[in-house]
PAGU-273965 format. One record per residue (C-alpha): residue in one letter; residue number from 1; x, y, z. Coordinates in steps of 0.5 Angstrom, whole numbers, always signed. Example, Ala and Ser with C-alpha at 12.3 -4.5 7.8 and 13.67 -1.06 7.14 Angstrom:
BEGIN
a:1:+25:-9:+16;
s:2:+27:-2:+14;
***
This chain:
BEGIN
x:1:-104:+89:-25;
x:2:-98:+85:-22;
x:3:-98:+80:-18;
x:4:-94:+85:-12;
x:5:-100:+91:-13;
x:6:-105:+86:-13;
x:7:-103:+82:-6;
x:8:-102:+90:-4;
x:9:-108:+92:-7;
x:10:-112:+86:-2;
x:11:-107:+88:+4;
x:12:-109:+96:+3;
x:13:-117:+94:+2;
x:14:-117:+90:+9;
x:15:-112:+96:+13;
x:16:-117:+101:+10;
x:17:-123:+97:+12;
x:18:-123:+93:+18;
x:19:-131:+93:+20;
x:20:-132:+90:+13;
x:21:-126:+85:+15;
x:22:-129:+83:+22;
x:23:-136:+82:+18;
x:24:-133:+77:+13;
x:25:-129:+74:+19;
x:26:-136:+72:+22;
x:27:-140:+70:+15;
x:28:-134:+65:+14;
x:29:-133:+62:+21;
x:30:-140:+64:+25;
x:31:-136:+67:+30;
x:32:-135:+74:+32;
x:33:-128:+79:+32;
x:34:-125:+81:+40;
x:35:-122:+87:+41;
x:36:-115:+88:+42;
x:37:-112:+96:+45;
x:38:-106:+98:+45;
x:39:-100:+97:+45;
x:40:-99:+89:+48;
x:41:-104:+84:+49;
x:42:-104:+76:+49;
x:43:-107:+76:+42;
x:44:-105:+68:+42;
x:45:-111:+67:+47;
x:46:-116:+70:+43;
x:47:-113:+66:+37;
x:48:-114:+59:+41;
x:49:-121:+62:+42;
x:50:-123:+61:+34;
x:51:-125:+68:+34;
x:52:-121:+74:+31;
x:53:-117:+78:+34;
x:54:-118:+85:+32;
x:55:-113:+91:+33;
x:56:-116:+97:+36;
x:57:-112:+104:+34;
x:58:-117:+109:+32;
x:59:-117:+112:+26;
x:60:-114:+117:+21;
x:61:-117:+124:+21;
x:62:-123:+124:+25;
x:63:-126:+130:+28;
x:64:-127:+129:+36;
x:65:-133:+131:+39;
x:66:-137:+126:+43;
x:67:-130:+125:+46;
x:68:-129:+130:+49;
x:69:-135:+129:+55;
x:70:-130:+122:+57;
x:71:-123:+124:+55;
x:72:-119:+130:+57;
x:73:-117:+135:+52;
x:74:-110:+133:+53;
x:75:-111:+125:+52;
x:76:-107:+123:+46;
x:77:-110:+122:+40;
x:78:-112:+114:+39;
x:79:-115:+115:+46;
x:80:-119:+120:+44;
x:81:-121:+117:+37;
x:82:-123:+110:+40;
x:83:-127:+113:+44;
x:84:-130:+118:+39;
x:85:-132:+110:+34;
x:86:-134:+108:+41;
x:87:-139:+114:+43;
x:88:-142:+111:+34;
x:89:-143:+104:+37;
x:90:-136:+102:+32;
x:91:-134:+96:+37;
x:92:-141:+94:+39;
x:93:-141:+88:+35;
x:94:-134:+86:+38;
x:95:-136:+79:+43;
x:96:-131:+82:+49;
x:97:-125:+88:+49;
x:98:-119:+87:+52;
x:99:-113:+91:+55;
x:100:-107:+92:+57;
x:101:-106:+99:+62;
x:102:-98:+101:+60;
x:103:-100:+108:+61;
x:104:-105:+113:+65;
x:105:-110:+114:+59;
x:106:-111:+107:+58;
x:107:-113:+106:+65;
x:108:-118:+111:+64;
x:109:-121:+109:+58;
x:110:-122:+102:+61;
x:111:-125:+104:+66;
x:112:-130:+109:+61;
x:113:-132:+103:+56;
x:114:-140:+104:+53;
x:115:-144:+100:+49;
x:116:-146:+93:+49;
x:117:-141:+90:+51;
x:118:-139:+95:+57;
x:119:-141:+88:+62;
x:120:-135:+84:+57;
x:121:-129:+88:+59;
x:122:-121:+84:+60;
x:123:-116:+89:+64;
x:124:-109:+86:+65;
x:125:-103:+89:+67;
x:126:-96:+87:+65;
x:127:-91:+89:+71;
x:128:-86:+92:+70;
x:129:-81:+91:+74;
x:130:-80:+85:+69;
x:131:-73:+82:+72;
x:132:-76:+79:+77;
x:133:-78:+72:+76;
x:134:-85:+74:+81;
x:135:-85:+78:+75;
x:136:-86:+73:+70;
x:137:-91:+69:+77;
x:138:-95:+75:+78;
x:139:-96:+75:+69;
x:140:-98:+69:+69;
x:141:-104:+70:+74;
x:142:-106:+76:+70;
x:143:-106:+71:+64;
x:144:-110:+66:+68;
x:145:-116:+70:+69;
x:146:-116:+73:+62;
x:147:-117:+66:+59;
x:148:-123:+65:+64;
x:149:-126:+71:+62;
x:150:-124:+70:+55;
x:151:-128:+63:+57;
x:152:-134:+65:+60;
x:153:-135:+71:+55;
x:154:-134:+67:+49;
x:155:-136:+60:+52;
x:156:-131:+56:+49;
x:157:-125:+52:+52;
x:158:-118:+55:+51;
x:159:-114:+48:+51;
x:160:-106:+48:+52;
x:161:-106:+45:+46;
x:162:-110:+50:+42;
x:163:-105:+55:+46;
x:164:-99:+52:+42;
x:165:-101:+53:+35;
x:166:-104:+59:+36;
x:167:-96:+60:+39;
x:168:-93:+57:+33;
x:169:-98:+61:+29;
x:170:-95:+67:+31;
x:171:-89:+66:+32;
x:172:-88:+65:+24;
x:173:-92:+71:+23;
x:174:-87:+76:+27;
x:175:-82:+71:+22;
x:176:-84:+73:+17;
x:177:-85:+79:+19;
x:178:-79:+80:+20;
x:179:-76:+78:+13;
x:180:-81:+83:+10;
x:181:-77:+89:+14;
x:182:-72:+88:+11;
x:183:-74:+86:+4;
x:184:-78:+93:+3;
x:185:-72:+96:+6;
x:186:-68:+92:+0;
x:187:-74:+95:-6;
x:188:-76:+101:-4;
x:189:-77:+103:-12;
x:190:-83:+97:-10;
x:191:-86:+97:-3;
x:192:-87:+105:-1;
x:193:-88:+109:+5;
x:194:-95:+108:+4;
x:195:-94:+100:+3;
x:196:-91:+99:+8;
x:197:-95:+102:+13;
x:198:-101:+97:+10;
x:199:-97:+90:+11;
x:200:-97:+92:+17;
x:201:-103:+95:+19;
x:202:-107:+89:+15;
x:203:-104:+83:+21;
x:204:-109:+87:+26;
x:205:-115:+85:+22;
x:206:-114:+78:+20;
x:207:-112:+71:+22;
x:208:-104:+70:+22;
x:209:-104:+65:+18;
x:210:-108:+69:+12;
x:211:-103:+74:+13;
x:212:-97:+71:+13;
x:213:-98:+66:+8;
x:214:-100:+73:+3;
x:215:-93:+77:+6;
x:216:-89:+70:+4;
x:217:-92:+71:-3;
x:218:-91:+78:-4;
x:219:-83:+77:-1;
x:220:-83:+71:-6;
x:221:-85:+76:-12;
x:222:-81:+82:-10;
x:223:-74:+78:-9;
x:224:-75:+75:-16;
x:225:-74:+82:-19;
x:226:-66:+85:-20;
x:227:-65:+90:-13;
x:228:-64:+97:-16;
x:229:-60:+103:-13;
x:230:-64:+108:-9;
x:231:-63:+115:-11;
x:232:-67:+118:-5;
x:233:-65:+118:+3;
x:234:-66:+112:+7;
x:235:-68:+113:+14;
x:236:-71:+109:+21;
x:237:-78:+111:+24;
x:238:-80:+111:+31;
x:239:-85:+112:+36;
x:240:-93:+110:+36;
x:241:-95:+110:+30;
x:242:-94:+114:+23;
x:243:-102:+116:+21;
x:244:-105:+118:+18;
x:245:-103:+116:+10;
x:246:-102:+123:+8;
x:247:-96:+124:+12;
x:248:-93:+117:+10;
x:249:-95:+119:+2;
x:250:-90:+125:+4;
x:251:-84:+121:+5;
x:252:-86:+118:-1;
x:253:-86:+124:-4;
x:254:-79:+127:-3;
x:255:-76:+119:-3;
x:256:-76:+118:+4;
x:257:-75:+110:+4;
x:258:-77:+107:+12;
x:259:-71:+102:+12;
x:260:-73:+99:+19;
x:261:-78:+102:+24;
x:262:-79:+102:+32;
x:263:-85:+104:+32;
x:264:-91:+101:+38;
x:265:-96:+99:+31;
x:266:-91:+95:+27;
x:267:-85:+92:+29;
x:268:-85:+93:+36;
x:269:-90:+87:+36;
x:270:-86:+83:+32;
x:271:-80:+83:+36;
x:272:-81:+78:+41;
x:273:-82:+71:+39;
x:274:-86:+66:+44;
x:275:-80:+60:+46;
x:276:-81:+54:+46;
x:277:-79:+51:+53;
x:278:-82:+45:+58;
x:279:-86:+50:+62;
x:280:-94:+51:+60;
x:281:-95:+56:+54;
x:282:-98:+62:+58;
x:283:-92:+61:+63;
x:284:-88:+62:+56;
x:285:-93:+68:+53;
x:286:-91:+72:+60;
x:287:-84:+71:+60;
x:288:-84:+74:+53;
x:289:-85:+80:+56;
x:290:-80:+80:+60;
x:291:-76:+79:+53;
x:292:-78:+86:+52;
x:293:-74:+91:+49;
x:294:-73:+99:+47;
x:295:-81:+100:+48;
x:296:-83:+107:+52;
x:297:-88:+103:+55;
x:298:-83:+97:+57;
x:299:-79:+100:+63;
x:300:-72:+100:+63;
x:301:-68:+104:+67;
x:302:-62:+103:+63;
x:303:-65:+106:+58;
x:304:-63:+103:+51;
x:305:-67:+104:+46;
x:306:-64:+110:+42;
x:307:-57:+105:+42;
x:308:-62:+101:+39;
x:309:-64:+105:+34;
x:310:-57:+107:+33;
x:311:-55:+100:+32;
x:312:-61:+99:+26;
x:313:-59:+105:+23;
x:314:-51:+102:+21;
x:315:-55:+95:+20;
x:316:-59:+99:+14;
x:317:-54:+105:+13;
x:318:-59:+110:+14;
x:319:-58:+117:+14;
x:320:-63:+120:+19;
x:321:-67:+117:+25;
x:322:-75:+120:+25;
x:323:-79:+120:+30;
x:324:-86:+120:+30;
x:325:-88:+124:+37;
x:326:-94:+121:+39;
x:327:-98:+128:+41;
x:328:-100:+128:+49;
x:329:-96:+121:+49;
x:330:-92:+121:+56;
x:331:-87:+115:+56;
x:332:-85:+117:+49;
x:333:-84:+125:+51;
x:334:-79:+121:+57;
x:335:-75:+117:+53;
x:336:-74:+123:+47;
x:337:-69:+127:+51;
x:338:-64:+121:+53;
x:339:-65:+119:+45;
x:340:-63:+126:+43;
x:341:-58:+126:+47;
x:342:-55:+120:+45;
x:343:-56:+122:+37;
x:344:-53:+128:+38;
x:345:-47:+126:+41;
x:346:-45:+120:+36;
x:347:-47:+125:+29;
x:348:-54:+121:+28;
x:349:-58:+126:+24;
x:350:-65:+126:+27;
x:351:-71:+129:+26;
x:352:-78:+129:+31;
x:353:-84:+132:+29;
x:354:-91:+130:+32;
x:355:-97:+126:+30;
x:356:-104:+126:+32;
x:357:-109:+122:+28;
x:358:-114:+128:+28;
x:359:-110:+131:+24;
x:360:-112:+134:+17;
x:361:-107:+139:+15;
x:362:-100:+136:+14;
x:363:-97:+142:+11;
x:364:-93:+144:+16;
x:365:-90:+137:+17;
x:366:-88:+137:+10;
x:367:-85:+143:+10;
x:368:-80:+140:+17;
x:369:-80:+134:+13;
x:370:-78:+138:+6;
x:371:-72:+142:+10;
x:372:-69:+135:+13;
x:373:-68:+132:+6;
x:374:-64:+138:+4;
x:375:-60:+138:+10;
x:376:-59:+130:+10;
***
């Protein structure tokens, strides 16, 4: 095995296994995981806490049932999977739960959490009016009382300057991040789909500084290797997520290679850097938000996140744009016809298809996908 397939390898074992990954966490520190909901939440105050941030996506596959006494059929399906786990008692060794509100299910959901630890949920809201420096005034207040009740729920104090390495911490995590879009986009014969989509998924299941010291050693070992022509299409992906598996093992197949990504589980969260600056960190962290660009769930009345994507696809020399249609996702339905109408109008390729993590049958995806290839 080489030295890329065994850091992959190590990647791919903990996207695949996160309760085993929360279990070493705690055997290793003595302290426990807090769970991070979709899609944006001020993951450096977790950090600071010395506890680990543990993204919560759902899962691939599930079969809903016990959900569905919570949830609304037509609730998208991350939603419908956390609380199908939720319902199992998944996340009742988590020490708190916190989340961020940008869409209608979410707000629902927080309000509906089981389990032990019903007592120890965070709720947020980030303003979306995101301008306004009261924007910025009004987050920061959000953000206070999040580290209070990160402080009482977990009975630690979150200093500033555990706040400023956890900044810088993540701040070169996202770098790194970054640098590795655009090396898988260079060696697609070595980082697949399916690859791709693990480096990613890994960093919501551990510390940052793991992670990026095992990404920075896997760009290392793939840029020493010659750049080789690709033979397949190139194309960028945007959405929520891309899951299950199956469906990135597709791209693989008919040499789809993902070149750049705008979607909310991956590159969206490595967007934007927390600034250095002489306010105080969580001051900073709010303005980060106010940074924030071509999200579905970030309001902009202009609209700009299909230039975006229109500006990735010439950065990459991409021949298409997929989207990834998050099933019973509002905000991402309300900015596909403005997109469309924008790749259409300037000759880009597109393709949308719709994804739903309960998901077992990928035929009908492959056969769209298949078609698409052909045409490109």
């Amino acid at each position: 095995m080489s030295k890329v397939e065994a850091i992959l390898s190590q990647l791919k074992e903990v996207a695949a296994n996160p309760k085993k990954a929360m279990d070493d966490f705690k055997a290793e520190t003595g302290k426990g995981a807090v769970g991070i909901m979709p899609i944006y939440a001020p993951e450096e105050m977790v950090h600071a806490t010395g506890y680990l941030p543990m993204g919560i996506w759902g899962a691939q596959g599930k079969q809903i049932s016990k959900a569905r006494t919570y949830l609304p059929a037509f609730a998208c399906s991350i939603m419908q999977q956390i609380m199908e786990l939720q319902c199992e008692g998944a996340y009742d060794d988590l020490a708190a739960v916190l989340f961020s509100v940008p869409c209608d299910t979410l707000k629902c959901l927080s309000q509906k959490w089981k389990g032990a630890n019903a007592d120890k949920v965070i709720v947020f809201t980030h303003p979306q009016n995101r301008g306004l420096e009261a924007a910025n005034q009004f987050l920061v207040t959000e953000y206070e009382l999040v580290k209070k009740q990160l402080e009482a729920y977990l009975g630690v104090k979150i200093t500033n300057a555990a706040l400023e390495n956890s900044i810088a911490i993540y701040n070169e995590n996202r770098a790194v991040m970054r640098e590795f879009v655009k090396v898988a986009a260079d060696y697609p014969q070595v980082i697949s789909a399916v690859d791709r989509h693990a480096v990613f998924k890994a960093r919501q299941f551990m510390l940052k500084e793991k992670h990026t010291a095992l990404v920075k050693e896997l760009i290392e070992e793939i840029k020493a290797m010659p750049v080789q022509p690709w033979d397949g299409k190139k194309v960028v992906v945007t959405g929520i997520l891309l899951e299950p598996n199956q469906i990135l093992e597709i791209f693989d197949e008919f040499k789809l290679a993902i070149v750049d990504d705008d979607l909310a589980q991956e590159s969206r969260q490595i967007r934007v850097d927390v600034l250095d600056g002489e306010e105080g960190p969580l001051y900073r962290m709010a303005k980060a938000w106010q940074q924030m660009y071509g999200c579905s769930v970030a309001t902009d009345t202009k609209k700009g996140r299909g230039k975006m994507l229109m500006n990735k696809v010439a950065a990459t020399d991409a021949d298409a744009v997929i989207i990834a249609m998050m099933k019973f996702c509002d905000p991402e339905e309300w900015d596909y016809p403005v997109m469309y109408r924008e790749f259409e109008e300037k000759g880009i390729k597109n393709l949308m298809f719709e994804v739903d993590q309960e998901l077992t049958s990928f035929e009908q995806v492959k056969t769209r996908l298949q078609s698409f290839v052909e045409m490109l």
